[in-house]
N, C-alpha and C positions, 0 to 999 in steps of 0.2 A: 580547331577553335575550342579553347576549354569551357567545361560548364560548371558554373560554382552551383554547390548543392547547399542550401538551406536548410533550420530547424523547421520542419512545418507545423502549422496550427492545424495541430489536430481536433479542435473542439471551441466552442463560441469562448467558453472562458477560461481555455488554455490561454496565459501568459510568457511561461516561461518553460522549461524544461532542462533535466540535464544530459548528456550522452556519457550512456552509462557503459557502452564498450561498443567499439569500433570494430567490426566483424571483416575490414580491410587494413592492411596497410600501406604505409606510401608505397606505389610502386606493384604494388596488386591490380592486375586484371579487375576489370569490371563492367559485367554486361547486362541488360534491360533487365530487369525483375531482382537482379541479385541482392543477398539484406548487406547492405554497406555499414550503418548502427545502427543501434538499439538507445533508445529515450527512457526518461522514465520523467513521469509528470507525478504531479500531485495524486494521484489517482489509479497508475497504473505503468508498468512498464512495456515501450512497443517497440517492434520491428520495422524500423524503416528501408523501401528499396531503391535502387534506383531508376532514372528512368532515360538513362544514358550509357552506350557503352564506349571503354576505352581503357583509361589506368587512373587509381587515385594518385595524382601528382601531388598533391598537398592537406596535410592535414591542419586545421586552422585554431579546432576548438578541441583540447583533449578533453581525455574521459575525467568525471568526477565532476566539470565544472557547468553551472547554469548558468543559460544565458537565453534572454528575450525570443519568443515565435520569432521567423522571418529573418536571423541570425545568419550569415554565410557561418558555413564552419568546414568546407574543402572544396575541391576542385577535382573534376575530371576530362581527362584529355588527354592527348598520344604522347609518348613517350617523349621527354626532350622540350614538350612546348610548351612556352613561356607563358607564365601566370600572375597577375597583377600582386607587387609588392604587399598591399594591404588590401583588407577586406574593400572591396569595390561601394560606393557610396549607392543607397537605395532611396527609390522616392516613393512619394504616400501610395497609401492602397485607393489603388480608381476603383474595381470592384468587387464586391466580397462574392465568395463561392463557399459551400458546402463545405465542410472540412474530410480528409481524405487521410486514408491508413498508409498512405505512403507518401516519403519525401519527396517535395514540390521543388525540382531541381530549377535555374535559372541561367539563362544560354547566355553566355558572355559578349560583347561584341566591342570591342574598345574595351574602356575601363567600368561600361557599365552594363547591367547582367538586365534581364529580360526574363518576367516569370509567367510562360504561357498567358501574354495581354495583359499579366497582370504584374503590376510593379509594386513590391513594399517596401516598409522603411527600414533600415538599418538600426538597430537600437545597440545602446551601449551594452558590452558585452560585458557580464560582472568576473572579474578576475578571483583565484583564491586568493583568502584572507592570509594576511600576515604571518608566521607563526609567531614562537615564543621568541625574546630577545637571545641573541647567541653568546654562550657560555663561553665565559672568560678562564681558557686555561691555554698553557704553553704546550707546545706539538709533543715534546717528552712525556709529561704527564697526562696530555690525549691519549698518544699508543699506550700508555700503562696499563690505562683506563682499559681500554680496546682489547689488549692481551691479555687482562684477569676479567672479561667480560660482567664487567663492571657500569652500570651508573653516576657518571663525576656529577650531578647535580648536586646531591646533600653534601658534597665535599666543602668544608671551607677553605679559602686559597688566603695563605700567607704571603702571596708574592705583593708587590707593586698594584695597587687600585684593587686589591682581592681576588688579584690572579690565582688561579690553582698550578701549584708547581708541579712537581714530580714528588717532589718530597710530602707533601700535602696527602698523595693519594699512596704513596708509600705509608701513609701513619695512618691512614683512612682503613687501608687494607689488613696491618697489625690490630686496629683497634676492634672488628670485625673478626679475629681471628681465620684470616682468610687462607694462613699456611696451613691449617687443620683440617681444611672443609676438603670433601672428598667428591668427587664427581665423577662419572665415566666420561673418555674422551668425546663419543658420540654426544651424549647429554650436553657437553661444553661447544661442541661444533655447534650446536641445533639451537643453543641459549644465542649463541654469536650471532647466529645467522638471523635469526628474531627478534634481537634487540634485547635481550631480557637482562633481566641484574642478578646473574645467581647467588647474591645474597639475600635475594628477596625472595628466592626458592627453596621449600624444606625435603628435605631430602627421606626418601621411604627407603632405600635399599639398607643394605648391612651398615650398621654402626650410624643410619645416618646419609648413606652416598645417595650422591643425587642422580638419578637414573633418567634415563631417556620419557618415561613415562610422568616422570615430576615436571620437567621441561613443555611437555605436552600438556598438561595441565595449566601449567604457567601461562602457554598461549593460548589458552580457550580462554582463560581469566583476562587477555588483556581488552581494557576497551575498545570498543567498537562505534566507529559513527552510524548510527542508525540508517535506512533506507528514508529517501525522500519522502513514499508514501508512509514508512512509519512514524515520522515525523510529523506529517500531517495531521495522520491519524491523532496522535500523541496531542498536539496544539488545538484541534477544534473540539474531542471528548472532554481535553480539561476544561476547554473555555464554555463548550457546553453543560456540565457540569458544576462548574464554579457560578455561571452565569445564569442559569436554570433551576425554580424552584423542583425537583423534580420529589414527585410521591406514586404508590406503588397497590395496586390491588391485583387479588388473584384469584384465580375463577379454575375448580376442577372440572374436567368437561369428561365426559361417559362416551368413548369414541367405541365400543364395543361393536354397535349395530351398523356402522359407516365403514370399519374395518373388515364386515364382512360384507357388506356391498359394495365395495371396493373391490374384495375376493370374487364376488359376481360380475364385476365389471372386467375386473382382468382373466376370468375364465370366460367370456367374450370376447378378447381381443383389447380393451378398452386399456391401454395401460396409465391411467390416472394416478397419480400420488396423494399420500396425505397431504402434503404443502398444498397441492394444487386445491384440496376442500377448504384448506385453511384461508389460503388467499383469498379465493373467492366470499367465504363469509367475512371476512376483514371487509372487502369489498363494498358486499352489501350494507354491511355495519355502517361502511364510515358514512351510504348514501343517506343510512336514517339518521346520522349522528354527525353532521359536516362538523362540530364544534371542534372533533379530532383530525380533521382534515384541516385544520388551520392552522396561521402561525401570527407571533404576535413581539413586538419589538419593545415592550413593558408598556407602550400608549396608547398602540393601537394594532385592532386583531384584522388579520385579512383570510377570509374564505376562497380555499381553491373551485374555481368551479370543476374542476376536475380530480379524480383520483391517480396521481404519478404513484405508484407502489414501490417502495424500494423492499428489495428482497437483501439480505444480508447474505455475501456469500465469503466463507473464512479460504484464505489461500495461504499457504508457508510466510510469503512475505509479511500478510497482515489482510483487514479484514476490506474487501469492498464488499460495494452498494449498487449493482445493476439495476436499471429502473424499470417499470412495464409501463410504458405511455399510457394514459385513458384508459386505462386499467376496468373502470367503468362501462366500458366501450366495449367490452371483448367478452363471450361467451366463455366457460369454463375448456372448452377444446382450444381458442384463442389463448386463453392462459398458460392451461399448459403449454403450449408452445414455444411463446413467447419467453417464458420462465424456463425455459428447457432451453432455448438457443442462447440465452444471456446468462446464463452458467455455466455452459458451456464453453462462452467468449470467455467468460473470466479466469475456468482454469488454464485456458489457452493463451493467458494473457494478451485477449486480442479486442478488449474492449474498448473504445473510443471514450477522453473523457467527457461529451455529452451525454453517452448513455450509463457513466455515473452521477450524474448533478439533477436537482430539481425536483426530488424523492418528495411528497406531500406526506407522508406517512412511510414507516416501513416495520415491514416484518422478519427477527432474527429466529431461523429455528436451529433448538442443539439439540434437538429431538432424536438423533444417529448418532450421538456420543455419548447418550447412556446419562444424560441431566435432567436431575428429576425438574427442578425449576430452578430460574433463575434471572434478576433483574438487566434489562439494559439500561443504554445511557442513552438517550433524545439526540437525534443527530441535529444539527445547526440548523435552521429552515424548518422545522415540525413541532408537532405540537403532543405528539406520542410517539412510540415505539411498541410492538408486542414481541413477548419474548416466548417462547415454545418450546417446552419441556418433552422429554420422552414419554413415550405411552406407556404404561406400567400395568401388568397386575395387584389390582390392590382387592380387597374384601370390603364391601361398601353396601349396605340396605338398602334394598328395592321393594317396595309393597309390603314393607314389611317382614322382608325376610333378609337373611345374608348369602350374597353372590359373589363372586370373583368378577370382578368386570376390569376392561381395559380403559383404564385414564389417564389422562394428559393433561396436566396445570398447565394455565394461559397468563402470564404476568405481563400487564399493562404500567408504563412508565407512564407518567402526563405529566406536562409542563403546567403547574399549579396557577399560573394567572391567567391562566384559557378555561383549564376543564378541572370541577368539582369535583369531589369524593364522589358525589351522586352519578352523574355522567360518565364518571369514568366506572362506576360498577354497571351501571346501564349499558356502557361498550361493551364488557367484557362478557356479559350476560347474554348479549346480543350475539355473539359469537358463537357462545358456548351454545346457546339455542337452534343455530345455524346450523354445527355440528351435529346435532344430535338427531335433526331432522331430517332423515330419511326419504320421506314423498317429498322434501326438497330435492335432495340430490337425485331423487329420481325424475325430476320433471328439466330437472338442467345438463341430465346425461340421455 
């Protein structure tokens, strides 16, 4: 009896996702826990397993394309047996459950699937888009094209309706001086294979020749369609940005005496981070200061009763936002912690996208790459951002004298129809104060 295996919702406001590579193919074994695909949401890209063994008979939904949570997109079952012609029709969700890091597979029985008591609906599945309209040329002047690994697009065609002839991309190629142009064979197999126009490649070797390494270059130049989550990223920054009056204060903070009780704390065993003091005083901050704990839609402002803290964490693909719940709620030991295990998910790409969404605030530190300061951008839903420069030796007046002390600029974003020039230098003061205070961090370690 086959099981069709569904997209699953991984997170309350997962809607869609895409399968971004199929870790089976038709015809592959496949037993309890194995990763069948991999997703990638707005947010993150995850591992799906399954929860069935036998063979993937059918693959439904290829890689690259998105389509709606609760989506069939294949089928598993024993070799040879028979598998319903189209995606099997699904009915509404009777009860929601917790969202889960593995594919919610659905037991087939007739033409209709069954998902552990719980039934959902089928949504239309979005196909890819169209491409460009197909170029009007004759199969001689195609292969022309094809054997002087050539481009016919900018060709103009003299034939019949603006066909492109043979003759067309014969005068195309003289006009180009294309009997002159010099290439290694390898370089012309490698353009071919690529797609590339090597007259749109300049050539480094002697006189000119276009060498394997021009080719190479050609192809890191060609465009590329971004990642889902870079995409994201790219559409809520600009609209946050465009849509956000945003302005900027900066507060130097004197971490010298916290760095070495810190030192104190980890020659104890205590292995605390500077993020984790940071946090924490943001923490405390925002409980004097809820004005930065809000968000406001240009009419009206709404106060979190709570502090969701997003931690900015940068990964190759692009940048997530792990959240710390109640962040308010949790002693400096809870913090770390928690801020430890949710960086951890994220370099492992194993973070679920509920515990990216609903950040009340968040904290970007570039404090480990050597940035003295620098501004962020207000994530959609908040009402600030701090940004966290690296700690530095600088020479700075103490009592009256000159010291080397280690400091660290604190730059506070604010969304200007919430919080004032005044408030937001009162946050960031607030901070800095936090920092510097010592029989604080001693009374909370």
């Amino acid at each position: 009896m086959s099981q069709v295996l569904i997209l699953p919702k991984l997170g309350q406001t997962m809607e869609e996702g895409a399968i971004v590579k199929w870790h089976k193919k038709e015809g592959d074994p496949v037993k309890k826990g194995d990763i069948v695909f991999e997703i990638e949401t707005d947010k993150a890209a995850l591992e799906v397993e399954s929860f069935f063994e036998g063979t993937l008979l059918k693959i439904l939904i290829k890689e690259g394309i998105t389509v709606p949570v609760n989506t069939p997109v294949g089928y598993v079952g024993q070799p040879g047996e028979k598998i319903p012609d189209s995606p099997p029709p699904m009915a509404p969700v009777v009860k929601p459950e917790a969202p889960k890091a593995v594919a919610v597979p659905a037991k087939v029985e007739g033409p209709r699937p069954v998902v552990e008591q719980r039934a959902v609906k089928l949504a239309q599945v979005e196909m890819p888009k169209a491409g460009p309209s197909r170029l009007f040329i004759s199969p001689r002047a195609k292969a022309l094209a094809k054997k002087s690994v050539i481009d016919p697009v900018n060709i103009r065609g003299s034939g019949p309706d603006g066909r492109i002839v043979e003759a067309d991309v014969m005068a195309y190629l003289e006009k180009n001086s294309y009997a002159s142009l010099k290439i290694s064979p390898a370089a012309k197999n490698l353009a071919a294979k690529e797609g590339l126009d090597i007259l749109k490649i300049k050539g480094t070797g002697d006189a000119g020749r276009i060498m394997v390494h021009d080719v190479e270059r050609g192809i890191a130049e060609k465009p590329k369609t971004m990642s889902k989550m870079r995409q994201v990223i790219a559409r809520r920054l600009t609209e946050s940005f465009s849509g956000t009056p945003h302005f900027f204060v900066t507060v130097s903070v004197d971490m010298t005496n916290l760095l070495a009780f810190r030192k104190e704390l980890k020659d104890r065993g205590s292995e605390f981070t500077v993020t984790d003091f940071i946090l924490e005083a943001v923490v405390l901050s925002l409980q004097e200061m809820p004005v930065l704990n809000s968000v406001t839609d240009g009419t009206t402002i709404r106060w979190h009763g709570s502090v969701d803290l997003g931690v900015a964490v940068g990964l190759e693909e692009g940048l997530v936002v792990p959240v710390i719940r109640n962040a308010d709620s949790l002693s400096l030991k809870e913090l770390h912690d928690t801020a430890g295990i949710l960086a951890a998910k994220a370099r492992d790409g194993k973070l679920l996208p509920d515990e990216m969404t609903g950040s009340t605030f968040t904290v970007s530190n570039l404090g480990m790459f050597k940035v003295e300061e620098f501004t962020a951008i207000i994530n959609p839903g908040e009402a600030g951002i701090l940004a966290i420069g690296s700690t530095m030796p600088c020479v700075v007046p103490v009592n009256g004298k000159v010291e080397i002390r280690s400091m660290m600029k604190i730059t506070l974003s604010s969304d200007h129809r919430v919080v004032d020039g005044m408030k937001a230098a009162l946050f960031v003061n607030a901070v800095k104060d936090k920092l510097e205070d010592i029989e604080l961090w001693k009374s909370l370690t």
